[in-house]
C-alpha positions, 0 to 999 in steps of 0.5 A: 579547481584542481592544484598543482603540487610540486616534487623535486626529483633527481632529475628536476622538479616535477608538477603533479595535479591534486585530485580528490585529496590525491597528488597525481604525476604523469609521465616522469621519465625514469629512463632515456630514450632508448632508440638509436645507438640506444636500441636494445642497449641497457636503460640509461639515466635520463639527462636531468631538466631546469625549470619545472617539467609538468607531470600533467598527461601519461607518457607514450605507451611502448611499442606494441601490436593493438589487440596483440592477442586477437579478441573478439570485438565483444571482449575487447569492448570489456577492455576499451580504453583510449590508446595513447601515442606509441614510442621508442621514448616510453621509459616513463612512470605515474605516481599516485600519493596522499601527500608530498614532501611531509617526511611520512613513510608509506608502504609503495605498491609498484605495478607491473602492467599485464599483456605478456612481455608484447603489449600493455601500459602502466596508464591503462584506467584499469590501473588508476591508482587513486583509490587504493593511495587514498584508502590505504595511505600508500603511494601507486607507482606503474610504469611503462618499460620496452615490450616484445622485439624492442625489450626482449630480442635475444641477439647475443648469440648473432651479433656478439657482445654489442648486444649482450643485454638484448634480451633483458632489456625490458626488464632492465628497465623496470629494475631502473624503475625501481632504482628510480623509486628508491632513490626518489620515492622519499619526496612523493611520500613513500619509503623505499625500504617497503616496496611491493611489487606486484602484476597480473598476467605478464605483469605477475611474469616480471614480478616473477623474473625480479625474484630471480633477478640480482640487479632487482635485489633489494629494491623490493621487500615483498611480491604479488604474482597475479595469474602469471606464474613463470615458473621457467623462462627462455634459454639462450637458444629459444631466445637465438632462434626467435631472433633469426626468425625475426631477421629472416622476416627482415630480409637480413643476414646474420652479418647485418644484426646491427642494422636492427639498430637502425631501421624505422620502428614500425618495420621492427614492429611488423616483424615481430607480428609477423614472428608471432602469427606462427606460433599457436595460440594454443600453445600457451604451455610454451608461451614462456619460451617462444615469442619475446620473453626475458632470457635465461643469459647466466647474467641479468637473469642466470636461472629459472625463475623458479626452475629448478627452486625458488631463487636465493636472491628472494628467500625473505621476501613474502609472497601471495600468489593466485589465479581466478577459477576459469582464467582461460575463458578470456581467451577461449571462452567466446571460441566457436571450436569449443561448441559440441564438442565430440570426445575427438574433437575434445581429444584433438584441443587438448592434445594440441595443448598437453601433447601425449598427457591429453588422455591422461588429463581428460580422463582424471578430469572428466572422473573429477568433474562428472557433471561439466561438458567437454566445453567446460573441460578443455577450459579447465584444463587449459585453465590449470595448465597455463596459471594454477599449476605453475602458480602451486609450483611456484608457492610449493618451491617457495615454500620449501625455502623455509624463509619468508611466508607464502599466501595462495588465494583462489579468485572464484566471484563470476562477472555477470557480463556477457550473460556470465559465460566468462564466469571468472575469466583471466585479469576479471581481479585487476579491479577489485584489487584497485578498486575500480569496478564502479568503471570496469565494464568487464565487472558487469552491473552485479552490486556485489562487487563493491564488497568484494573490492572493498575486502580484496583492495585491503588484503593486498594493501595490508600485505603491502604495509606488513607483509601479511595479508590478513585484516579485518575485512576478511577470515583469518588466513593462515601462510601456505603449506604443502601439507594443508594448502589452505588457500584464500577464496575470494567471492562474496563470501572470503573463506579459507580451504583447503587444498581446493580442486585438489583431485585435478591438482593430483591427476597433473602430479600423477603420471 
């Protein structure tokens, strides 16, 4: 029979439920609601509880579009879980802990969940944080936070300082997560000078923006960009525009920006599909400007992230960053315009997402890749374009900081789902990482997996307790330089290159 465990916090006592030697909590509130007068304001701190408030179910997820990014039926039943209630009311969070109250200082790995800055939850089964809390002695912290037109609509600019936090709000929140951790996570077992933050796709965006962000220094020691690199973020005008977009769709002037505070949730929501149906979904070389992303304000967030260096704030703080060998099949992999393919047609889709670097590109890949179909061409290109480059600019200007150390690694092991045309798709790492392939269906039947999570889940949390990844489960691996660009491949057999697919690396730099 499950135990429930108690954990005092500062806003009251919380009831977790032991499972398999792991103390859970769900659904803390770390945050108040923000809706009402409250709507796209700054998190603030929820009213503290008496008695004890149980932490038995996951909170509401935020706002959000299902299938916000239009998959097939076949890949989302990869992705199946069971969607949880919606609400404004979402600021929660979930702990995972080999113990409570013993005074032990374990390394925190803090997630940031995936689905650009428009859809996703921090409960979703792909983040179940039992396993690496058990295997690696660490607690698992994930987090919902306020998405799309509720977490980053940049109204500043039409409805003045009322709403100067607007387009941020969203990542507020997850830096009053933080501040959550640092002043809590004692209780839970953690230690809140050995936070690592870390996220895949959307989830390795935030992680990037908290390098950049002042409010978030401090909070955390160490980072892990997971195939979302966000090299730049939106300006204030990309932001502005995104806004009367959305007003326009509202039916609403620029005099009536306050009434956003007051309509039904649902009605916001419908905008924002709607602002988002217009853009592209080739566009993904933009997909940091347009639509709903954090904003470049001068405050909360006043450059970059990593345009035009790696921000100050986070010299010393270690990084790993990487990607997966074929990122962009996920999305475009199942996709009936990338069947036969003539040079045009392959011209027209590259075109449509490099502009006039297309034929540039085409040639240097196809000189670098002779034997690949024009299919497998687009996507690599795509590939690199969306998640490698950003990802080697990223690890180059952090570098050039000459402060804390950078690790690269490459994900290159193919899933066996759907007769392996995915190859190694865009989030196919999530699992290993937290080690739970046993249950990903996107992981496929292949036994090979259990060895790779087993290498993969311990890399990440040695770099969570140390800062270095290295362990005994896989080859040394040495820190990122721009001279050798030794980069870690993760497959069934882990190994150290060099610079790989440098020849597609060179031909981006060249021209």
């Amino acid at each position: 029979m499950a135990q429930h465990v108690l954990v005092d916090t500062a806003g009251g006592k919380v009831r977790g439920i032991t499972e398999g030697g792991i103390n859970i909590f769900k659904g803390i509130p770390y945050g108040a609601a923000p809706n009402g007068a409250h709507r796209f304001m700054p998190p603030a701190r929820p009213a503290p509880w008496s008695g004890v408030r149980d932490a038995l179910a996951f909170g509401p997820r935020a706002m959000q579009s299902d299938d916000a990014f239009a998959l097939s039926p076949e890949l989302l039943k990869l992705f199946a879980t069971e969607p949880l209630s919606m609400s404004e009311d979402c600021l929660v969070l979930n702990v995972w802990t080999p113990a409570v109250n013993d005074h032990r200082k374990r390394p925190v790995m803090f997630w940031c969940h995936g689905g650009a800055f428009i859809a996703g939850s921090g409960s979703s089964g792909w983040y179940d944080g039992g396993n690496l809390a058990a295997k690696g002695d660490v607690v698992v912290v994930t987090i919902n936070h306020r998405l799309g037109a509720f977490g980053y609509l940049h109204l500043e600019e039409l409805g003045g300082a009322d709403f100067a936090s607007s387009g941020n709000a969203g990542m507020l929140d997850i830096v009053a997560a933080l501040e959550w951790a640092r002043d809590n996570i004692a209780a839970f077992g953690g230690d809140s000078g050995n936070v690592t933050i870390f996220g895949e796709s959307g989830g390795g965006a935030k992680v990037s923006v908290l390098m950049a962000m002042p409010a978030a220094h401090g909070l955390f020691h160490k980072a892990i960009i997971q195939s979302g690199p966000a090299v730049q973020m939106a300006s204030r005008e990309d932001g502005a525009e995104t806004a009367r977009e959305v007003l326009a769709e509202l039916g609403l002037g620029k005099e009536r920006t306050s009434e956003l505070r007051t309509i039904p949730a649902e009605r916001l929501l419908s905008a924002q599909a709607a602002v988002l149906r217009k853009f592209s979904v080739m566009s993904f070389a933009n997909r940091r400007r347009v639509g709903f992303n954090p904003v470049v304000d001068g405050k909360h967030l006043p450059a970059g992230p990593f345009e035009p260096v790696a921000p100050a704030i986070s010299a010393q703080v270690p990084l790993m960053i990487g990607t997966n060998k074929d990122e962009m099949t996920l999305f475009f992999g199942l996709a009936p315009w990338l069947d036969g393919l003539d040079a045009a047609a392959m011209r027209d889709r590259v075109q449509m997402m490099v502009g006039d670097r297309a034929d540039h590109l085409i040639e240097g890949y196809t000189k670098a890749r002779p034997h690949d179909s024009r299919r497998d061409i687009v996507l690599a290109i795509a590939t690199d374009q969306s998640m490698r480059i950003p990802s080697l600019i990223i690890a180059d200007r952090k570098v050039a900081q000459h402060a804390a150390p950078v690790f690269v690694y490459m994900f290159t092991w193919e899933t066996p789902a759907l007769n392996g045309v995915l190859k190694s798709p865009h989030a196919l790492e999530i699992p290993f990482v937290f080690d739970t392939v046993k249950t990903s269906a996107l992981c496929g039947d292949a036994p090979t997996r259990f060895a790779l999570a087993e290498r993969m889940s311990r890399t990440w949390i040695a770099f969570a307790r140390t800062g270095d990844p290295n362990n005994d489960q896989i080859p040394a691996w040495p820190a990122y330089s721009t001279e050798n660009r030794p980069t870690m491949m993760f497959d069934n057999e882990c190994r150290v290159q060099n610079d790989p697919y440098s020849a597609e690396r060179l031909v981006w730099s060249s021209q």
